[in-house]
PAVO-47818 format. One line per field, with one value per residue (C-alpha): residue number from 1; residue in three letters; x, y, z. Coordinates in nm, 4 decimals. Last residue first. Example, Ala and Ser with C-alpha at 12.3 -4.5 7.8 and 13.67 -1.06 7.14 Angstrom:
BEGIN
num (2,1) $
residuo (SER,ALA) $
u (1.3670,1.2300) $
v (-0.1060,-0.4500) $
w (0.7140,0.7800) $
END
This chain:
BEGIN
num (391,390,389,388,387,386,385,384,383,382,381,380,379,378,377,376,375,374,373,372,371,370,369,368,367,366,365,364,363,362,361,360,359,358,357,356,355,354,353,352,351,350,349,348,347,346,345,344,343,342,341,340,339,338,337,336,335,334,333,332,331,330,329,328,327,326,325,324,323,322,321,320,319,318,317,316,315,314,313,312,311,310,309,308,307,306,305,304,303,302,301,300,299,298,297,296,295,294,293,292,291,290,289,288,287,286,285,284,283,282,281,280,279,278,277,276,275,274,273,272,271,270,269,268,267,266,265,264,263,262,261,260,259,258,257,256,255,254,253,252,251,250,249,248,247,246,245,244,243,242,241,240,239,238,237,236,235,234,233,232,231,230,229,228,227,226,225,224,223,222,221,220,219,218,217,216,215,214,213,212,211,210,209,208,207,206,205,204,203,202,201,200,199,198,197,196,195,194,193,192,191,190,189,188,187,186,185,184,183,182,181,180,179,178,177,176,175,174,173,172,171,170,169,168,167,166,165,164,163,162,161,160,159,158,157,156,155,154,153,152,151,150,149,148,147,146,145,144,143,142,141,140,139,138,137,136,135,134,133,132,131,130,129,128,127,126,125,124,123,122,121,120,119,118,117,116,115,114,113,112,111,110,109,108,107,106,105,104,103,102,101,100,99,98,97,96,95,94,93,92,91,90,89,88,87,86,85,84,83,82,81,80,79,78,77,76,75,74,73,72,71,70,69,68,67,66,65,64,63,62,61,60,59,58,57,56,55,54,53,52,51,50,49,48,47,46,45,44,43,42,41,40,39,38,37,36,35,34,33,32,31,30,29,28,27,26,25,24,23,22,21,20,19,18,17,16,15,14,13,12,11,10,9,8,7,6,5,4,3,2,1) $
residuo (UNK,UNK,UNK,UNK,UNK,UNK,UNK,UNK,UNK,UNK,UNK,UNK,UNK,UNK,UNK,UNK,UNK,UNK,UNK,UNK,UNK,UNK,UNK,UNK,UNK,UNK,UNK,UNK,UNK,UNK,UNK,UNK,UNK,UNK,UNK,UNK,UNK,UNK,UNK,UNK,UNK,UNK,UNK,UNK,UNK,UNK,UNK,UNK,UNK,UNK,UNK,UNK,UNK,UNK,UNK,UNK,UNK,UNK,UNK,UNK,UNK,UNK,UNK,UNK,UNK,UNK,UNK,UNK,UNK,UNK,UNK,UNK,UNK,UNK,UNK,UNK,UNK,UNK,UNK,UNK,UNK,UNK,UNK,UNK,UNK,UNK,UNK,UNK,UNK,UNK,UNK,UNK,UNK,UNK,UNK,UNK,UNK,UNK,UNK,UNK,UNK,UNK,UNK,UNK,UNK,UNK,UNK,UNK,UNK,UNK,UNK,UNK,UNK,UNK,UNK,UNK,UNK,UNK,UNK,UNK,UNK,UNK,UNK,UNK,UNK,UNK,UNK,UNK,UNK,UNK,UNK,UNK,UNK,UNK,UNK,UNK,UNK,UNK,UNK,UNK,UNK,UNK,UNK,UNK,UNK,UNK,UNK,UNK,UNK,UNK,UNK,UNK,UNK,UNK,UNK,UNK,UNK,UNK,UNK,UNK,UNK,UNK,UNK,UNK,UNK,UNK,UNK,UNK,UNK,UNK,UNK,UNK,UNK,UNK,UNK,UNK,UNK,UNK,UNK,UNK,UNK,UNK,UNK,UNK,UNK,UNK,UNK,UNK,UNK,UNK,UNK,UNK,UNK,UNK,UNK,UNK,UNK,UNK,UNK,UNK,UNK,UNK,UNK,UNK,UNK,UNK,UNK,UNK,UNK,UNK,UNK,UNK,UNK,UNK,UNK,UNK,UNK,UNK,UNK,UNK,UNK,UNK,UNK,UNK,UNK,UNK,UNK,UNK,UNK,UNK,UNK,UNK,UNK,UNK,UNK,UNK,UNK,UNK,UNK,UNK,UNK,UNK,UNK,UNK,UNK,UNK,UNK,UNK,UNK,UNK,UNK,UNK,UNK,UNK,UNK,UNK,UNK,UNK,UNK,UNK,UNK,UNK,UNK,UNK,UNK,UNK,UNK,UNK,UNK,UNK,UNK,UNK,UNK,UNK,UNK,UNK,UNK,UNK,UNK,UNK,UNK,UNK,UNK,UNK,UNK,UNK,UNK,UNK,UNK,UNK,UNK,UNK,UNK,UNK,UNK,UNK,UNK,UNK,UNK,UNK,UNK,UNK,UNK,UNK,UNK,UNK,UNK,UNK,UNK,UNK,UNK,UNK,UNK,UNK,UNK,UNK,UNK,UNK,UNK,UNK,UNK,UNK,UNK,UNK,UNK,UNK,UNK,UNK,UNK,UNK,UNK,UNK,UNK,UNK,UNK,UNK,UNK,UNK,UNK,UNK,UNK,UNK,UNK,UNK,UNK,UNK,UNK,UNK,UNK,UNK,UNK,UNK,UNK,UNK,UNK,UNK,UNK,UNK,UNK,UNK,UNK,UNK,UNK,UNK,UNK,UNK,UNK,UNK,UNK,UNK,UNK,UNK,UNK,UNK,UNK,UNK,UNK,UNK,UNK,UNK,UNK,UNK,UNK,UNK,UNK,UNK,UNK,UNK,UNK,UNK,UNK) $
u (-0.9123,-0.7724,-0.5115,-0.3732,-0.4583,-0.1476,-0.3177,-0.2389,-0.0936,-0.3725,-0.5753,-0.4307,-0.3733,-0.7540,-0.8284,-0.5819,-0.3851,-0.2857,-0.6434,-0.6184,-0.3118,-0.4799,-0.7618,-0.5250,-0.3446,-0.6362,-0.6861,-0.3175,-0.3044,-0.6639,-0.5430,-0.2015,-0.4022,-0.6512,-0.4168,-0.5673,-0.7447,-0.4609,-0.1917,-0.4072,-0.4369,-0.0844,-0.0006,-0.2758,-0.0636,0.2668,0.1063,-0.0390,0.2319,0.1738,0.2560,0.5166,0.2577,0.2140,0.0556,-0.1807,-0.1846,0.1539,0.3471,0.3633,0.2159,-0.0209,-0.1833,0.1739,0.2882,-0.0044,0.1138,0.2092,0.1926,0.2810,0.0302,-0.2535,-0.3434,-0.5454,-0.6868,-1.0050,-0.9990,-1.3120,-1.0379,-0.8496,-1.0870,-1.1787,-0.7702,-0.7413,-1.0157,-0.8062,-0.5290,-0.2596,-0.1918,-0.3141,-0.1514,-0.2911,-0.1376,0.1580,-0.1100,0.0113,-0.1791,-0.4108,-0.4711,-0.6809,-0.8397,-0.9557,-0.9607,-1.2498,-1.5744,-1.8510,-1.7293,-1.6529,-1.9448,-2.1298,-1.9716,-2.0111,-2.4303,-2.4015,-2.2503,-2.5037,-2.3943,-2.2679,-2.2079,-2.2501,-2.0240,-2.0760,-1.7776,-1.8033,-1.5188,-1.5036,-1.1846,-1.3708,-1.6867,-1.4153,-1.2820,-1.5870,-1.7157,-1.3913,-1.4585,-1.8254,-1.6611,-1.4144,-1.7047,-1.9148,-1.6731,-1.7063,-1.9270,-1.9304,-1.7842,-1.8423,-1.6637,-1.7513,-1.5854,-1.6957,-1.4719,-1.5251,-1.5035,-1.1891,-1.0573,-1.1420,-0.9933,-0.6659,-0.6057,-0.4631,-0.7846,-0.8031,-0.4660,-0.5602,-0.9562,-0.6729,-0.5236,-0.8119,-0.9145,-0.6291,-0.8094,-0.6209,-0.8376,-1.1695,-1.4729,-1.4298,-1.2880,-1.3892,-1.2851,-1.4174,-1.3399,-1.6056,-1.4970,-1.7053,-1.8757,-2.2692,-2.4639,-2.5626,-2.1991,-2.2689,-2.0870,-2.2090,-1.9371,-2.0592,-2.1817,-1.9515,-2.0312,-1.6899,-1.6276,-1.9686,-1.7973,-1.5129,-1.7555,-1.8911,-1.5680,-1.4252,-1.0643,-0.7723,-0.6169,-0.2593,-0.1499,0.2260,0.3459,0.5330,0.6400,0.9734,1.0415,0.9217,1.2335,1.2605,1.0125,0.9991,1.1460,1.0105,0.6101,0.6497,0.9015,0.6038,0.3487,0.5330,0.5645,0.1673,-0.0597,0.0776,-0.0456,0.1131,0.1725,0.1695,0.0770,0.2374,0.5067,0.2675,0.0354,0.3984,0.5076,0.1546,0.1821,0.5275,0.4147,0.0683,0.3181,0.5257,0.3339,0.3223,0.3512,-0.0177,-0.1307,0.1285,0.1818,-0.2656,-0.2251,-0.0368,-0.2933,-0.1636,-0.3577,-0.3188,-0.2699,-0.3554,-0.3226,-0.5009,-0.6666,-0.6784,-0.9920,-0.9451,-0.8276,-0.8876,-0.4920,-0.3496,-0.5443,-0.5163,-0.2979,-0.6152,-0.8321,-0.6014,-0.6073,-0.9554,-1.0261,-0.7440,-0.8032,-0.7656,-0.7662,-0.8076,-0.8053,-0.7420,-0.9424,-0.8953,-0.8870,-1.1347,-1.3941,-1.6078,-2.0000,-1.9305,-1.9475,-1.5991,-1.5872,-1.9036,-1.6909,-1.4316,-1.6088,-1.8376,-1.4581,-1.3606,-1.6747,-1.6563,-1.2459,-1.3416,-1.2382,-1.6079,-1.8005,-2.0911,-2.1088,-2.3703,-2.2011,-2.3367,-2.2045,-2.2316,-2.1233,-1.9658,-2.0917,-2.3012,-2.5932,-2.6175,-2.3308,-2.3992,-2.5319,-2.3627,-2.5427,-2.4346,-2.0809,-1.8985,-1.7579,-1.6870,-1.7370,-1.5165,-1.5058,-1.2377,-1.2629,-1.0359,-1.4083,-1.4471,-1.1183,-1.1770,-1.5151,-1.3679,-1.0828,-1.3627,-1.5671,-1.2812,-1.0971,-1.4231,-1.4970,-1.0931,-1.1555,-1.4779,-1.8203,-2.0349,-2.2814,-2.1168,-1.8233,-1.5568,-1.5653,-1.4043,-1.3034,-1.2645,-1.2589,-1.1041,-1.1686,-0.9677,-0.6870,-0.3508,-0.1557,0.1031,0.1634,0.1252,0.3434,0.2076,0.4235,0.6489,0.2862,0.2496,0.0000) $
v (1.5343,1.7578,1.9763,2.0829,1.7861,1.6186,1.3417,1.3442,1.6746,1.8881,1.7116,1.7984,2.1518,2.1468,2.0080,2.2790,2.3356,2.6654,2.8295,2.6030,2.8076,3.1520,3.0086,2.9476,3.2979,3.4645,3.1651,3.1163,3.5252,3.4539,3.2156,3.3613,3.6658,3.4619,3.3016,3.1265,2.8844,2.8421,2.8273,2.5083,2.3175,2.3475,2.2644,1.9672,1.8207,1.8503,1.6544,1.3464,1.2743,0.9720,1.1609,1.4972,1.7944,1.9812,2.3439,2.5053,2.7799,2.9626,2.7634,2.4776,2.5585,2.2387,2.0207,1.9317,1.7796,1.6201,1.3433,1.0592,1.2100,1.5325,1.5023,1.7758,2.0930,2.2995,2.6766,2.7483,2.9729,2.8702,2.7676,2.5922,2.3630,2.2310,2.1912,1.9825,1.7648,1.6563,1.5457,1.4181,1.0206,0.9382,0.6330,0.2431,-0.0830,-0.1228,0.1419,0.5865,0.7749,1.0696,1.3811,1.5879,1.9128,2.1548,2.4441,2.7144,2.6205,2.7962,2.8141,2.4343,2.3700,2.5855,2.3988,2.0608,2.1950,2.3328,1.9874,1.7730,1.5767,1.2233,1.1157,1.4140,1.2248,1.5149,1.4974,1.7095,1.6732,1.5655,1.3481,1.0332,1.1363,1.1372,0.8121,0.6770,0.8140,0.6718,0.3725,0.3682,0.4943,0.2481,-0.0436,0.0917,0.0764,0.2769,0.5530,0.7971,1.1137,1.4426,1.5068,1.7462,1.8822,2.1349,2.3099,2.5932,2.3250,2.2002,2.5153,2.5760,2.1480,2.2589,2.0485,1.7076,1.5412,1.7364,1.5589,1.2637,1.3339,1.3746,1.0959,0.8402,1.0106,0.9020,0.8346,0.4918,0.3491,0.4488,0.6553,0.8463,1.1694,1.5201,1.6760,2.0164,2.2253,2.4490,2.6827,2.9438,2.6778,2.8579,2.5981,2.8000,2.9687,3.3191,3.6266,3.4120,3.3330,3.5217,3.3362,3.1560,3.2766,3.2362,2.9027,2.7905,2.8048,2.6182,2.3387,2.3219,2.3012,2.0241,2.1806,2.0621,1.7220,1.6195,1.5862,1.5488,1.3056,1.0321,0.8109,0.8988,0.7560,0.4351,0.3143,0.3659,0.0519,-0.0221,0.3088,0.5057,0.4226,0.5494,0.8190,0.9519,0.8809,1.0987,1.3649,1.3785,1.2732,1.0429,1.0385,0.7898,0.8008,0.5401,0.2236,-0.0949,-0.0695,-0.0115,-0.3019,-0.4744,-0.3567,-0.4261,-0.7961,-0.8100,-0.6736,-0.8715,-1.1986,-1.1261,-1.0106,-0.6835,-0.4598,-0.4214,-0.3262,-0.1029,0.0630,0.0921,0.2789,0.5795,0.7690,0.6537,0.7628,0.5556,0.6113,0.3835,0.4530,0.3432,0.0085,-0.3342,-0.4974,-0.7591,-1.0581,-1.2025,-1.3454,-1.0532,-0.7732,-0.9151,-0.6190,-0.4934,-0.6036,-0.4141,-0.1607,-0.1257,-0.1755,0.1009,0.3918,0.6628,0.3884,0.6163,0.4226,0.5992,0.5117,0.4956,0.1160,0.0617,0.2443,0.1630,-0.0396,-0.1841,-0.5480,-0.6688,-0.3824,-0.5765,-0.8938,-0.6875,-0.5800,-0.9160,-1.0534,-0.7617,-0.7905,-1.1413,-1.0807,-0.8733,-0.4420,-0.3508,-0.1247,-0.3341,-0.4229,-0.4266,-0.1416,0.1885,0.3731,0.7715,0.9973,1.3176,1.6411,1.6530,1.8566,1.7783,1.5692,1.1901,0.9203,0.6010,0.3254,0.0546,0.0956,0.3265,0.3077,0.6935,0.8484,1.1748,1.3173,1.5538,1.9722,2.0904,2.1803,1.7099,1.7131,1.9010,1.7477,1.3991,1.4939,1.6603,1.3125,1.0719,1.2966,1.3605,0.9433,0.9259,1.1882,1.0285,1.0199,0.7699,0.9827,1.0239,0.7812,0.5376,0.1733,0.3556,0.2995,0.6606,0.6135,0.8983,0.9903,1.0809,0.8371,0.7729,1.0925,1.1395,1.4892,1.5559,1.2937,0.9648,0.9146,0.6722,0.5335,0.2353,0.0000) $
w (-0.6472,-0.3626,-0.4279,-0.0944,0.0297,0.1763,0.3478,0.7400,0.7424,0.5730,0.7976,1.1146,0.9815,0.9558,1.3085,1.4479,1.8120,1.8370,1.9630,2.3407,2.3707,2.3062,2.5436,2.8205,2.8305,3.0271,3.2715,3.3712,3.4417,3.6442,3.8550,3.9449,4.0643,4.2120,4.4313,4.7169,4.4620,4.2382,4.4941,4.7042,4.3567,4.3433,4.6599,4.6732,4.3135,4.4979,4.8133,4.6101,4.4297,4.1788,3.8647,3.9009,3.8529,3.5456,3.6567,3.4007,3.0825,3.1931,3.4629,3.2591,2.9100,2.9336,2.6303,2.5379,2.8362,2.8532,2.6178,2.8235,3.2104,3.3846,3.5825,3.5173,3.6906,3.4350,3.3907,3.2486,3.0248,2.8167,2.5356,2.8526,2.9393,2.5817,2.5300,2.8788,2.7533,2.4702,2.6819,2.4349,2.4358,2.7879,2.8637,2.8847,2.8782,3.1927,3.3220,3.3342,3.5421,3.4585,3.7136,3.5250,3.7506,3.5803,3.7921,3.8714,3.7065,3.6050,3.1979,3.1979,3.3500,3.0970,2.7878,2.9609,2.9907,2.6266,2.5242,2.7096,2.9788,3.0714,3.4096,3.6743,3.9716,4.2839,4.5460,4.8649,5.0284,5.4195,5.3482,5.4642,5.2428,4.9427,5.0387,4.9899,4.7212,4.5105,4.6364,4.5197,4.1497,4.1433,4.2118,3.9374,3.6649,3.3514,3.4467,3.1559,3.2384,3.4108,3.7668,4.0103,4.2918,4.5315,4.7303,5.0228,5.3100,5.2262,5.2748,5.6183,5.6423,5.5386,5.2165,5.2076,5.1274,4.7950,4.6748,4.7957,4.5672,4.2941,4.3377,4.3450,3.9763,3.8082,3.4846,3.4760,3.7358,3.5445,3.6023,3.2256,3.2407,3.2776,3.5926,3.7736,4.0648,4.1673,4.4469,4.6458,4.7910,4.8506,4.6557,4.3952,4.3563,4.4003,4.1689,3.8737,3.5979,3.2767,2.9835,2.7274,2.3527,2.1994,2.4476,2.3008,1.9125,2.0455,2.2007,1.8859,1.6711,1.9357,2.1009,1.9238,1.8881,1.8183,1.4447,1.4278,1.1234,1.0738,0.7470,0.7593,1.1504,1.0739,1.0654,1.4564,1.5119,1.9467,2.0425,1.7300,1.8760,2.2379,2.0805,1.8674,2.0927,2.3457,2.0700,2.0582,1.8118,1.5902,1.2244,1.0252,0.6355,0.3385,0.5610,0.4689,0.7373,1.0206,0.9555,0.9184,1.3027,1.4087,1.3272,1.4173,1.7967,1.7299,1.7045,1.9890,2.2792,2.4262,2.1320,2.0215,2.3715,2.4157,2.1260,2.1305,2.4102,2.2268,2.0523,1.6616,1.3645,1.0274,0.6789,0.3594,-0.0122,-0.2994,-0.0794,-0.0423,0.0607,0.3740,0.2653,0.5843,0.5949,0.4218,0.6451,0.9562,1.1298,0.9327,1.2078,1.4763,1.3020,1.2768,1.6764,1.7753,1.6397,1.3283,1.0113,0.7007,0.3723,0.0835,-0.2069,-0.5705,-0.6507,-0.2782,-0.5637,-0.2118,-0.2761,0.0895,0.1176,0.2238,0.4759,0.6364,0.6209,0.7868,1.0655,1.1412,1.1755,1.4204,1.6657,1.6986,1.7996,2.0334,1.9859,2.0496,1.8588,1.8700,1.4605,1.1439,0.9781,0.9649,0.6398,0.6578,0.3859,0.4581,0.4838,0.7819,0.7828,1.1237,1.2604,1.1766,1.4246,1.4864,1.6354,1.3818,1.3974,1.1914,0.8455,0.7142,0.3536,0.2866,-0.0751,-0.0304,-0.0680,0.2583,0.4236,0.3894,0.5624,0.8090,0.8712,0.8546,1.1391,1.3742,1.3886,1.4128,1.6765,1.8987,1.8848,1.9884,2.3482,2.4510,2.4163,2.1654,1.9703,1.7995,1.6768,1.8054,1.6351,1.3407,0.9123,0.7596,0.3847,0.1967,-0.1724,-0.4777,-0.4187,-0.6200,-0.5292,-0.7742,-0.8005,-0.4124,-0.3421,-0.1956,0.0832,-0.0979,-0.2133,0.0575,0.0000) $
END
C-alpha cells in the first residue's frame, strides 16, 4: 500500500474512507478525533465516507457519507470478523481510495489484512494515541503484526511527541512516514467558548470553588489521586470546594470507592455522568480548575489530553500530571501546573496556589484560550493526506 508518501503529483486516491468503532454519539476523546478529522477534511474539498458501527449518528448537515455497519463497537475478535466482512461489502472504488484507520479496533483487524483478505486500498494512513503501542507490542506476534500493519501504511499520524518516541522506540524506521497531528478543542464546544456566559458572583450551593474533571470513572483516569490531593487540604478550605466530575461511568465499584474516600476526606464529590454539550460547555465556563490527574497502566496512557484543550479555550486553567502526552496540552506555569505523577502533596499545593491566588489564577486563565487556539483540526488534515489539491 504504501505510495512513498504519496506525493502531491502522484496521489492515487480521490476519496477517503474513515473505518471507526468510536463515533457520535459515543463520548470520549478518539470518537471527537474521528468526527472533527472527517469534517476538516471534507471543508479541505475531499469526498469523505466513514464506516462506523451501527449506532452512529452523523453531525447535522453533515458532509460526509455515513455507512453503519452491522457491529458493537467492540475491539473482540466477533466484533472484528463481522467488521471486515461488512468492509468486504461496501460499494467503495477501494482502486482509488485511501483508507483512514484513526483507532485502535480497525487496526487491529487490518494487522489481519493478508490473511482475511481484507480490501486493499489506494493509499492507507493511520492515527496513533499511544495505548494501542502497548497493547499491540506486548506479545510477539501482534508486535510483528503491528510492526507490518505499520510498514504498509503510506503516512502515520501520531498525536503527541510521546506517541512519537512510544512508537520510534519499538520501530525507529518508521520515523519517515510520521506526522504530528494532536487534537484541538471540538468546533462546537469552540464556538460555546466564543459565547460563554458570565461566571455568577454566588456559587448556587454557597462553595465558592467548583473544581471540575472530565474523564471516564476508570483506574487509569487518576481520579483516586486527585480526591488525595483534595484530602490534604486545610480542612477551612476544604469546606469551600466542590468537585464534580463528568464522564461515563465505567466501573461501578471504582466509582463507590472513590465516594468513599471522598466522604472520609469531608469533600463534597458530585459524579454528573454524561452531559449535554451546552451543559459541559457551561461547566466548563462555572468552574475554577480543571483538575486531570491521569496515570500511566503497563497498557494504557493518555496520548494528548483533549479535555485539557476544551478547558483551557473557556480559560479554564489545568493541573494535570505530567503524564504521556499532557505535556503538550499544558504551558507549565503559563496555561496550568504539570505535577510529578503519583504525588499526592505537589498536586494539593498546586491546587491550594490556584485557589488562594486569584491573581495567578486569572493570568493562567487569560493565556489558556490563546493556547487552546494553536492546536488545528484542519492543519491535522492537511498533514495526514497532503490535500492541498484535492481530487
Amino acid at each position: 500500500m504504501a505510495q512513498d508518501n504519496f506525493p502531491e503529483a502522484q496521489r492515487p486516491y480521490d476519496r477517503i474512507l474513515m473505518v471507526t468503532h468510536e463515533f457520535a454519539p459515543t463520548p470520549g476523546g478518539i470518537a471527537t478525533y474521528c468526527e472533527e478529522t472527517a469534517l476538516a477534511a471534507a471543508r479541505a474539498g475531499w469526498t469523505v465516507d466513514i464506516a462506523a458501527p451501527r449506532n452512529a449518528l452523523p453531525a447535522r448537515d453533515a458532509p460526509y457519507g455515513l455507512y453503519r455497519l452491522p457491529v458493537n463497537g467492540t475491539q473482540g475478535w466477533f466484533d472484528r470478523l463481522r467488521l471486515g466482512a461488512a468492509l468486504r461489502r461496501l460499494p467503495i472504488p477501494w482502486e482509488s481510495t485511501l483508507l483512514y484507520l484513526p483507532e485502535p479496533a480497525p487496526l487491529r483487524l487490518y494487522m489481519y489484512a493478508r490473511w482475511l483478505k481484507l480490501p486493499r486500498p489506494a493509499a492507507l494512513v493511520l492515527t496513533l494515541h499511544g495505548s494501542e503501542i502497548r497493547l499491540l507490542g506486548d506479545r510477539f506476534h501482534r508486535r510483528q503484526n503491528f510492526g507490518r500493519l505499520c510498514a504498509s501504511a503510506d503516512r502515520i499520524g501520531v498525536v503527541s511527541d510521546f506517541v512519537r518516541q512510544e512508537l520510534l522506540r519499538r520501530y525507529p524506521g518508521l520515523a519517515p512516514k510520521l506526522v504530528h497531528v494532536p487534537g484541538a478543542v471540538r468546533s462546537d464546544l469552540q464556538q460555546l467558548a466564543r459565547q460563554r456566559p458570565p461566571v455568577p458572583k454566588i456559587k448556587k450551593d454557597g462553595r465558592p470553588f467548583d473544581l471540575l474533571s472530565v474523564a471516564r470513572i476508570h483506574p487509569r483516569k487518576g481520579l483516586d489521586l486527585a480526591i488525595k490531593a483534595l484530602a490534604r487540604l486545610p480542612d477551612d478550605l476544604k469546606r469551600q470546594i466542590h468537585y464534580r466530575v463528568v464522564g461515563p461511568l465505567k466501573r461501578k465499584g471504582h466509582a463507590q470507592s472513590l465516594h468513599q474516600a471522598a466522604e472520609r476526606a469531608g469533600l463534597s464529590l458530585t459524579f454528573m455522568g454524561t452531559v449535554s454539550l451546552p451543559e459541559l460547555g457551561r461547566l466548563y465556563a462555572e468552574a475554577d480548575l480543571l483538575l486531570f490527574p491521569s496515570r500511566e497502566l503497563p497498557k494504557s496512557v493518555e496520548g494528548l489530553g483533549l479535555t485539557i484543550l476544551e478547558a483551557a479555550a473557556f480559560g479554564l486553567p489545568a493541573i494535570a500530571t505530567a503524564t504521556g502526552g499532557t505535556r503538550e496540552t499544558i504551558r507549565d506555569g503559563h496555561t496550568g501546573r504539570l505535577i510529578k505523577p503519583g504525588d499526592p502533596a505537589a498536586f494539593a499545593a498546586a491546587v491550594a496556589e490556584l485557589l488562594q491566588n486569584r491573581s495567578i489564577r486569572n493570568r493562567l486563565a487569560n493565556k489558556a484560550p490563546e493556547h487552546a487556539a494553536s492546536f488545528s483540526w484542519d492543519a491535522n488534515s492537511a498533514r495526514l493526506f497532503a490535500h492541498s489539491h484535492p481530487g
